[in-house]
C-alpha positions in Angstrom: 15.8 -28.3 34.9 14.4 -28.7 38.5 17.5 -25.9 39.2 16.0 -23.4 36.9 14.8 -20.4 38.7 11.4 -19.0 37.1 14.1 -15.7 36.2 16.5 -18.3 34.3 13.3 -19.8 32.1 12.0 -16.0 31.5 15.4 -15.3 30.6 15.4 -18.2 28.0 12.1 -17.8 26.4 13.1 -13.8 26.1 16.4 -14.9 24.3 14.8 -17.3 22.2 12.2 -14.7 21.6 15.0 -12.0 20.1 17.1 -14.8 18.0 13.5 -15.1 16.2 13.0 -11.8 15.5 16.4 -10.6 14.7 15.8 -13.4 11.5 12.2 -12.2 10.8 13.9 -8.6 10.3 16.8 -10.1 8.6 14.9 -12.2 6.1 13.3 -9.2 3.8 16.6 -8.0 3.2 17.0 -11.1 1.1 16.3 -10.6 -2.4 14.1 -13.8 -2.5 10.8 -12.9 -3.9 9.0 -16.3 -1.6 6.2 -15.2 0.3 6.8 -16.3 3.3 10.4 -14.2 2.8 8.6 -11.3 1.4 5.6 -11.3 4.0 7.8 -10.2 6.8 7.8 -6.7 5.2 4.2 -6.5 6.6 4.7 -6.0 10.3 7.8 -4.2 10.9 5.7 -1.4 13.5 5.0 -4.9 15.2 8.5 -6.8 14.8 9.8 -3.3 16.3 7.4 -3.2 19.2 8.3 -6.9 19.8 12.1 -6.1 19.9 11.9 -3.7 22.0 10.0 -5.3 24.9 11.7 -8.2 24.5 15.3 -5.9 25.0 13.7 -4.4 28.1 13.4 -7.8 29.5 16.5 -9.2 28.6 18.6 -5.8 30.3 16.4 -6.4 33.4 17.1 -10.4 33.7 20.0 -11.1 32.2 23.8 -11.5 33.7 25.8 -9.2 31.7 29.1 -11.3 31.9 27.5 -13.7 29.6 28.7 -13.4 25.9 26.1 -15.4 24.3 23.4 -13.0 26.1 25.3 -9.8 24.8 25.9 -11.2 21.4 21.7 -11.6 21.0 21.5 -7.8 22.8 23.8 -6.3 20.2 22.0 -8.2 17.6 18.6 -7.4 18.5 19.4 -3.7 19.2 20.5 -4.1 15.7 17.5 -5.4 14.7 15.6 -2.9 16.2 17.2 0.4 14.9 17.3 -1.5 11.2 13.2 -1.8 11.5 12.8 2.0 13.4 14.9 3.1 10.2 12.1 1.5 7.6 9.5 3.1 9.7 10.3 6.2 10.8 9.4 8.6 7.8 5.8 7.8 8.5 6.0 9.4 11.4 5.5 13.0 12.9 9.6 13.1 12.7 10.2 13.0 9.3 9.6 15.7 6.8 6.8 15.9 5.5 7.6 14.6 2.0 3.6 16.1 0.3 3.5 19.4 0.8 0.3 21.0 2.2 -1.9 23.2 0.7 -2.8 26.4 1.6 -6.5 26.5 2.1 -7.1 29.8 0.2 -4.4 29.0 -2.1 -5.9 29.0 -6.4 -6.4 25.9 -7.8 -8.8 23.1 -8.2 -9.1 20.2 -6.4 -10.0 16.8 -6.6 -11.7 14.4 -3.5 -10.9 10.8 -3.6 -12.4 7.6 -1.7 -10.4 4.6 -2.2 -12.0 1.5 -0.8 -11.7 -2.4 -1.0 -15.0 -3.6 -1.0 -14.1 -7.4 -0.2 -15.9 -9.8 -2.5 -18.6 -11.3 -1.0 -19.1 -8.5 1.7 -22.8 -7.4 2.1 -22.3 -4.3 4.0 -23.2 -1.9 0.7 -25.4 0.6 2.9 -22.1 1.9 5.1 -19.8 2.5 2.0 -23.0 4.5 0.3 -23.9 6.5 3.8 -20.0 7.5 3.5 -20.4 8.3 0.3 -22.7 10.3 0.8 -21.3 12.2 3.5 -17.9 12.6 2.3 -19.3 13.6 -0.8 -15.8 13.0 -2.9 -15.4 13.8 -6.3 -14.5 10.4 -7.6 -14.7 6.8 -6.1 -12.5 4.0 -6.7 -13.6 0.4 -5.7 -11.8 -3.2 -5.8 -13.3 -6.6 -5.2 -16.5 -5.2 -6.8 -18.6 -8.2 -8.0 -22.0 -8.4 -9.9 -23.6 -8.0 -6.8 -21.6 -5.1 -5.6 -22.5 -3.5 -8.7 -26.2 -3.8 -8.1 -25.8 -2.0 -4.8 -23.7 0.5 -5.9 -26.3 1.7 -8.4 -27.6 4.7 -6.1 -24.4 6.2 -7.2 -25.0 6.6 -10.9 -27.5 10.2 -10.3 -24.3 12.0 -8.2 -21.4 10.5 -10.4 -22.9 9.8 -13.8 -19.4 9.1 -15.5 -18.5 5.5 -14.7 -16.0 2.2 -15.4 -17.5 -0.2 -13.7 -15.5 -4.0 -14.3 -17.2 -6.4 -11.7 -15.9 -10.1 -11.9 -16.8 -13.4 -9.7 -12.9 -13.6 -8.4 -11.2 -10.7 -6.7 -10.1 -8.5 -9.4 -13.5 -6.6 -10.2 -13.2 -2.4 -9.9 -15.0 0.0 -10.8 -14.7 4.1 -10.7 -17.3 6.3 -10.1 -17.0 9.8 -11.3 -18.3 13.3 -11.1 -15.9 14.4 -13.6 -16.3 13.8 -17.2 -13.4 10.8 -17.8 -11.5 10.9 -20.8 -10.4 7.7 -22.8 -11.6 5.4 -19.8 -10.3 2.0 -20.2 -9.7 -1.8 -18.5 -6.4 -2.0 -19.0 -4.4 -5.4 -18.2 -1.2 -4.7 -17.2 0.8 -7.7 -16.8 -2.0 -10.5 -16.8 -5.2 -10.7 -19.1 -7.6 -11.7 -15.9 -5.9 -8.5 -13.3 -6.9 -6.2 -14.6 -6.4 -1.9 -14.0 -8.3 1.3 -14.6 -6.5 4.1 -17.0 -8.6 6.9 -17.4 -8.5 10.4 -18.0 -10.8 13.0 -15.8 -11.2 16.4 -16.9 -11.7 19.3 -14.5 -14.2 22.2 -14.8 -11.1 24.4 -16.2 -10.7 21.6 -19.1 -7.3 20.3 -17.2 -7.2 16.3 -17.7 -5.5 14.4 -15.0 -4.4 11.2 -15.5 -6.1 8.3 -13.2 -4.8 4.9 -12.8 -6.3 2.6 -10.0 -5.0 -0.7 -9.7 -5.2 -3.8 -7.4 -2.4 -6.5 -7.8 -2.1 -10.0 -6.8 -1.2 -9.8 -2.9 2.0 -12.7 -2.0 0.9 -15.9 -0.3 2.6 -17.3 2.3 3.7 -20.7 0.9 2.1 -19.9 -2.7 3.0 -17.8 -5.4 5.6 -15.0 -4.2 6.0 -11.3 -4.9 7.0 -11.8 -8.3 3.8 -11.0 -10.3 2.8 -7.8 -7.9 6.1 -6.4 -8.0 5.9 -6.6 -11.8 2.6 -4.9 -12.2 3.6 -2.1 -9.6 6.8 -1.3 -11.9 4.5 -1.2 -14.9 2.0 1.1 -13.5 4.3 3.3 -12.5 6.0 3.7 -15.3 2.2 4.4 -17.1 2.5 7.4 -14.6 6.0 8.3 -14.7 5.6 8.1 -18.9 2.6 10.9 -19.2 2.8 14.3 -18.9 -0.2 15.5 -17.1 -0.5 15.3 -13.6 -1.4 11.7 -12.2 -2.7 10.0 -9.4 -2.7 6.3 -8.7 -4.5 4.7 -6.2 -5.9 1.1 -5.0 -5.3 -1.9 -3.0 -1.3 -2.6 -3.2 -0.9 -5.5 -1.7 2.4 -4.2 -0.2 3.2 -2.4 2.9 4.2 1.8 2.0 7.8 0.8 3.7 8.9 -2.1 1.2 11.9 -1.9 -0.9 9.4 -2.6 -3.8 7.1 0.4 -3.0 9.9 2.8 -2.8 11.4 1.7 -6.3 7.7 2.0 -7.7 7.2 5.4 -6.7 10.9 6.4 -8.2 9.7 4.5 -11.3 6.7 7.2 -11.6 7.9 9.8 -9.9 5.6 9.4 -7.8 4.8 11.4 -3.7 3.7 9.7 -0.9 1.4 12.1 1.2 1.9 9.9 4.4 5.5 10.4 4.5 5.6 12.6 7.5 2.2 12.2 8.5 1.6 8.7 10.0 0.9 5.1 9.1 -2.8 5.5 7.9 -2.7 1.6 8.3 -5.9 0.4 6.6 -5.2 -3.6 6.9 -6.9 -5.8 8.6 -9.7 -3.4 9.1 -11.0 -5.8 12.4 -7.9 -6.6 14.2 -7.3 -3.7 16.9 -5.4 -0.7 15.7 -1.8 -1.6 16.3 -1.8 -4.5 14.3 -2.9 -3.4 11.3 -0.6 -2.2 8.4 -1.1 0.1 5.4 -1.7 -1.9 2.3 -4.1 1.4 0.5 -2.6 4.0 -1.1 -2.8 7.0 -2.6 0.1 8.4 -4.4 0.3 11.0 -7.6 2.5 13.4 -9.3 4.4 16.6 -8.1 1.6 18.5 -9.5 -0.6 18.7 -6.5 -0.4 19.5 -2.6 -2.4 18.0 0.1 -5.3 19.2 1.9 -7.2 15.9 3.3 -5.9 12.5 4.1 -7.5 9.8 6.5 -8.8 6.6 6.9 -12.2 6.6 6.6 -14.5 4.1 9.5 -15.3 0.5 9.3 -18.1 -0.5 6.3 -17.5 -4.0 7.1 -14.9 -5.0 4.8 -11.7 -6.1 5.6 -10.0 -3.0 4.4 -10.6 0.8 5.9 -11.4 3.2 3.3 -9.0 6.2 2.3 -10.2 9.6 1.7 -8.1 11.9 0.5 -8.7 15.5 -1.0 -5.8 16.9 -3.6 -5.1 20.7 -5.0 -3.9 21.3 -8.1 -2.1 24.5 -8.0 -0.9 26.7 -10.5 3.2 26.8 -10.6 6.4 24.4 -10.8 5.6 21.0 -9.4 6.9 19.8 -6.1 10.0 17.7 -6.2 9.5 13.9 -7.1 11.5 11.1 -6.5 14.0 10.4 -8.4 15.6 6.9 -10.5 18.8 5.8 -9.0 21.3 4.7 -11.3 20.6 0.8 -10.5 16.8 1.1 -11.0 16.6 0.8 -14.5 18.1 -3.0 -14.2 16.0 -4.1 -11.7 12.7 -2.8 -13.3 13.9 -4.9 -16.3 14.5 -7.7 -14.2 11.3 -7.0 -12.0 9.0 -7.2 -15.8 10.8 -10.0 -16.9 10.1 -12.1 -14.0 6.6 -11.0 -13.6 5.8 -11.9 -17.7 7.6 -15.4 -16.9 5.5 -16.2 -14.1 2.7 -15.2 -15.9 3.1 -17.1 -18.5 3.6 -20.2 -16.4 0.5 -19.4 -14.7 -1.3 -18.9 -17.8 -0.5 -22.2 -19.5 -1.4 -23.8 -16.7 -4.5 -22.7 -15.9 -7.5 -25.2 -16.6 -9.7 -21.3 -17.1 -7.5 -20.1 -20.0 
């Protein structure tokens, strides 16, 4: 040890370093459904950023006529591109995969503010200020308790149609609306205390839309898995994918726009993701600087519409950024969806099956029920 130059122990701690993260971005590739397998879909911009400083150290220290040392290179280059791969179509490089809408383009469209609330967060005055200046059509809200509720009262004079669901525990929403809402409903997807928003809203030309906001349970670490979120994300979107008029879903996810499970939702409703091609939008953990945070909002909906607004709306001091995002409905063939692959139809059956299991376990078990 006392031969160890301070290059040698850099050059240790840097290997060390890669091995670790080459089997953080190895382990969501698993088709474990543990959380602290699953979790490590979070913060892949991060694992990337990681890798690569950590390959810029290793070319600039290391002796290349060790094999050991070029075995962890190759791997963590490997590691590296595989993460850059899961990122990269919410970037400027991609294609855009929402197409824009033409400002004086016909049709009518439709403003949205998605926010989580946080339960227990007494900051009501910023999300109302926004409200006021963003001034969008509808509002969608999780983590609303009884208290929330009372706060949020101001809004019933600008958006008199409303579904408001507050409960003590984190699965109170509520939607505020401008437009008239058509067979609004609680809905309870896969468990009867997480519960969803289905709801029609009609348009001044008489058009209904179809609305679902939804907020499943997020994975734990070393608790319950993925298992029950995956589950209710298959079943909402095949609520979408299963109606005719156009849809748009929206809410709290509780997984990362980049998983495996996200993309087999939104071929499961056919649904479009307007950040594809446009950026992260990361909204997750609203106080942790910029470049650690990861998107856990969303906004996605049908073919039917094109984009004209997205962004992430500033701080109103919960642990979530708001999204706002304003939607066209034009006139005309819809924009290509995604579509099913020929293995998706098993692994939604598996995905429900496992979800109603778990469930069910839950259930029984719970002292509350």
């Amino acid at each position: 040890m006392a031969d160890w130059s301070a290059a040698d122990i850099a050059r240790g701690a840097l290997l060390l370093l890669a091995v670790a993260l080459v089997a953080l971005t190895a382990l969501p590739w698993l088709r474990a459904t543990a959380g602290w397998v699953r979790v490590w879909d979070f913060p892949r911009p991060q694992i990337a950023a990681l890798l690569a400083l950590t390959l810029a150290g290793l070319i600039a220290l290391s002796e290349w006529r060790e094999a050991g040392t070029l075995a962890v290179l190759g791997a963590a280059g490997v590691a590296l591109a595989a993460q850059l791969w899961r990122i990269w179509p919410y970037t400027r490089l991609h294609r855009p995969q929402v197409r824009a809408a033409e400002p004086d383009a016909p049709g009518e469209d439709i403003a949205l503010l998605a926010a989580n609330l946080q339960l227990r967060n007494s900051g009501a005055e910023r999300l109302l200020a926004l409200v006021r200046r963003m001034s969008p059509d509808i509002v969608f809200v999780v983590e609303l308790d009884e208290s929330w509720a009372d706060a949020l009262e101001p809004l019933k004079d600008e958006y008199p149609h409303r579904l408001v669901h507050p409960r003590r525990d984190f699965w109170g929403m509520a939607l505020y609306s401008r437009l008239p809402l058509v067979q609004p409903e609680v809905h309870f997807l896969l468990e009867d205390y997480v519960p969803s928003i289905r709801t029609g809203l009609r348009l001044p030309s008489g058009t209904v839309v179809s609305f679902h906001g939804v907020h499943p349970k997020p994975p734990m670490m070393f608790g319950h898995g993925t298992v029950q979120r995956d589950a209710e994300l298959v079943l909402a979107a095949q609520a979408v994918g299963s109606g005719p008029r156009p849809a748009i879903l929206a809410g709290d996810l509780n997984a990362v726009a980049w998983s495996r499970e996200t993309e087999l939702f939104m071929r499961a409703g056919g649904l479009l993701d307007p950040r594809i091609g446009r950026g992260l939008f990361s909204t997750f953990p609203a106080n942790w600087p910029w470049f650690l945070r990861w998107p856990l909002d969303h906004v996605f909906f049908s073919g039917h519409f094109r984009l004209l607004w997205l962004a992430k709306m500033p701080d109103i001091g919960a642990d979530h950024l708001p999204l706002h995002v304003t939607l066209r409905l034009q006139p005309g063939p819809p924009q290509p969806e995604p579509l099913p692959r020929a293995e998706d139809g098993a692994a939604i059956r598996r995905i429900i099956a496992a979800g109603r299991r778990a469930a069910g376990e839950e259930g029984s078990a719970s002292p509350e029920r």
